[in-house]
N, C-alpha and C positions, 0 to 999 in steps of 0.2 A: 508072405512073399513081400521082399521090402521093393517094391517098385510100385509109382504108381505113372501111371499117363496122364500127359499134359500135353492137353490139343494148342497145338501155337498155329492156327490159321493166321498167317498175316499177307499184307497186300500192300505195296507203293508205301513202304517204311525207310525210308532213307535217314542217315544213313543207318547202316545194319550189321551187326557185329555176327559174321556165320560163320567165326573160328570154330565154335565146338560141333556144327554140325558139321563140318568140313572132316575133321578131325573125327569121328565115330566112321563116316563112310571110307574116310582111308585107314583106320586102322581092320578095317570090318571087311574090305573091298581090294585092299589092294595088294595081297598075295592069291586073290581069286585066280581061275582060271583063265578068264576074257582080260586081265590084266596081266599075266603071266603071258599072254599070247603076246599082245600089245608090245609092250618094253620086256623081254626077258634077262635085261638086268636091274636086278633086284636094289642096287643104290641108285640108281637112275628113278628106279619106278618107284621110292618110296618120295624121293626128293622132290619129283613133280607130282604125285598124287594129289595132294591137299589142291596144289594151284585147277586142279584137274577138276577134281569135285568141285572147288568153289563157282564155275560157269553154274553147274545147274542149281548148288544152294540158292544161288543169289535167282536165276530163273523162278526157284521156286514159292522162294517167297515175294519176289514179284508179282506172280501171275499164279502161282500152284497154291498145295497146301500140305502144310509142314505139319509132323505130329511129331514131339520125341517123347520118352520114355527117360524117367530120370529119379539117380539111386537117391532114395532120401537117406541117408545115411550119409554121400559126399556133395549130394548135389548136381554131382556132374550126370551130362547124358551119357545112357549107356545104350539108346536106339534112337532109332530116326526112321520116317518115313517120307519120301517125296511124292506127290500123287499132282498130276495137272488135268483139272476139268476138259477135256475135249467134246464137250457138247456143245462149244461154240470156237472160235477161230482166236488162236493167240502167237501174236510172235516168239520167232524162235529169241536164242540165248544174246543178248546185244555182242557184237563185233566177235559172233561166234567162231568161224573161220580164223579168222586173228590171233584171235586166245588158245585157241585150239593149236594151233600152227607153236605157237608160243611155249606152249606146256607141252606138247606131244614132239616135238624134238624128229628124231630119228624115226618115232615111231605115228608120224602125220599121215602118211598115206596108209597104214593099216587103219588107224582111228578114223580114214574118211573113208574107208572102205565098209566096216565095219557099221558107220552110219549111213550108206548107202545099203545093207543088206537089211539091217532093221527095220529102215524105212518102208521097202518095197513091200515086208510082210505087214507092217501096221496097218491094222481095220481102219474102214472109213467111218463103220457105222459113231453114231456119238458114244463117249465111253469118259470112263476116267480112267487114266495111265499112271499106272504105278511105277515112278521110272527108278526107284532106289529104295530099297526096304534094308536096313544097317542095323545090326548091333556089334557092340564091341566084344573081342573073341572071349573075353573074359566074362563076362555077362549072358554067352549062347547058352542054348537048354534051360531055359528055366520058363518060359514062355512069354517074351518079351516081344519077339516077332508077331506071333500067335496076336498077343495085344492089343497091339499096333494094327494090324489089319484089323480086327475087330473092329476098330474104332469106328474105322471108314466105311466099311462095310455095313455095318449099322445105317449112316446113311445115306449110300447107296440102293439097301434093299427099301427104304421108306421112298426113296426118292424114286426109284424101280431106274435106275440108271446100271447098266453093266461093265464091269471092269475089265482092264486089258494089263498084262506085263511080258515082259522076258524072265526066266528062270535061268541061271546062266553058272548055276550047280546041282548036280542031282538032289543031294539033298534040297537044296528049297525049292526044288521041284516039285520034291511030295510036302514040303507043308503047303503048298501053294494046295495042291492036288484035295488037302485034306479042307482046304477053307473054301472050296467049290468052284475050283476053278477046272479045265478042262485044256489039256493041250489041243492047239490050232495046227502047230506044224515043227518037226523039227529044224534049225536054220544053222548050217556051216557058213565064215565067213572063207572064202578063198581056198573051202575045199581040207586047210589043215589048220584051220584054226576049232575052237573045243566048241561044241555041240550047247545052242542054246535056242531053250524050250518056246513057241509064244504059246501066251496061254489067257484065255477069255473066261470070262464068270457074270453067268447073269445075274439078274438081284433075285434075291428069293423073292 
């Protein structure tokens, strides 16, 4: 299997070049369904994806921790994970609202809608939040997702800490399902927007 993982924890790196993880989650993310709700024009929604992703890259490797997955053969990433510790208090995305308003166009008041539904389901207990698991489509099935959770997961079950995400396709629904996680609740946002999963997993 020509891939291998390379754990990129990083923290308070300025500045930070997060073209290509931008780029994996919008090519991987943004004909999804929760983005097809969002902007359902398709040159609108590719043109502001990347700006879209970039709030939580940059989040994440402020305060989160980043894993990509990368082809040795071109070098380039062909997955990404974003995960933030919430076992203690972290601020949200800097001049979130802003950037948001910025990038989401026409489609701002879904996208704050959207983040007021997800909110109200998010646990309190401490956890770590998986908020973006990406590969690019060209690179799906071969178990690179699979991977990528592993990594983390490894230590969360030493640390005995439990994880938290949204599933927000049936399919990674069930890989989720299959790496021991456990749906919490199904969540509509506004009734006709596409059905996504929360889903909790204790440490082994």
């Amino acid at each position: 299997m020509p891939y291998a993982i390379q754990d990129l924890v990083i923290r308070n790196v300025v500045p930070v070049d997060t073209g290509e993880i931008t780029g994996v989650l919008s090519e991987a993310m943004g004909d999804g369904p929760v983005a097809r709700w969002l902007m359902p024009d398709r040159t609108i929604r590719w043109e502001s994806g990347r700006a879209y992703f970039e709030i939580f890259a940059e989040h994440a490797i402020r305060y989160g921790e980043v894993y990509t997955s990368v082809d040795e053969t071109t070098g380039e990433l062909s997955g990404v994970a974003l995960w933030f510790p919430l076992t203690a208090l972290i601020p949200g995305p800097a001049d979130y609202d802003q950037r948001l308003k910025a990038v989401s166009g026409s489609a701002y008041e879904r996208a704050r809608r959207l983040d007021a539904t997800l909110g109200a389901h998010h646990p309190m207990d401490p956890h770590h939040y998986l908020a973006f698991l990406a590969v690019r489509p060209e690179s799906q099935c071969r178990g690179i997702g699979s991977a990528l959770l592993d990594r983390h997961h490894a230590r969360l079950d030493a640390a005995g800490i439990p994880a938290y995400l949204e599933a927000n396709h049936p399919r990674n629904r069930e890989l989720y399902l299959r790496h021991g996680y456990r749906d919490r609740s199904a969540i509509r946002v506004d009734g006709d927007g596409p059905p996504v999963w929360s889903m909790w997993r204790e440490p082994a």
